[in-house]
N, C-alpha and C positions, 0 to 999 in steps of 0.2 A: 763299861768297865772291863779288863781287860786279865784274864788271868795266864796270863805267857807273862814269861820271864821277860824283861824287858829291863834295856842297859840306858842312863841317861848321863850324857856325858857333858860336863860345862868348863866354861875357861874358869879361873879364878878373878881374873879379871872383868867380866862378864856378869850384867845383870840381869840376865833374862832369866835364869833357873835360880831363885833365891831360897833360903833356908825359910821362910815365910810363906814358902808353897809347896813344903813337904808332906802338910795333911794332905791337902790339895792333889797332888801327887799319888800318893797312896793311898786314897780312894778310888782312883782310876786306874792303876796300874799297882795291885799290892803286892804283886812279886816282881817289882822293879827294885833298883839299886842303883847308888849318881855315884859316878867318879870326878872328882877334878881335877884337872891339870892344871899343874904351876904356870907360872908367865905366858900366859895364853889367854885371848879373849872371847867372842866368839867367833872367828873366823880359828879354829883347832884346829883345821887339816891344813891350814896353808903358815900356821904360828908353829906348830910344836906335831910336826907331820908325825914322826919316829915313836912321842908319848902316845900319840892317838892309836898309831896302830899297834902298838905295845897291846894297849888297853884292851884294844876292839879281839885280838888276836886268843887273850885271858878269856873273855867273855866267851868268843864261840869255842871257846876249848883247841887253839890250834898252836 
């Protein structure tokens, strides 16, 4: 279990990170946090490059 802040980023369209493995999640990462992006699946950096790095850019504070 991991006590670093930790960012999880999913498509909306995308079933890998579901709202059904949020315990799940936050058992191992409790100072984690999930963003999603609109019309995006799991390929984010190659669908919706600009939202990802928006995101990633908030997260490290830059």
């Amino acid at each position: 279990h991991s006590e670093v802040r930790t960012l999880f980023v999913r498509g909306e369209n995308s079933d890998y990170i579901l709202p059904k493995h949020e315990s799940d999640r936050l058992s191992y990462f409790p100072k984690s946090s999930i963003v999603t992006i609109d019309n995006a699946g799991h390929w984010l950096h190659m669908e919706q490059p600009k939202k990802l790095l928006m995101v990633l850019s908030t997260f490290l504070g830059r």
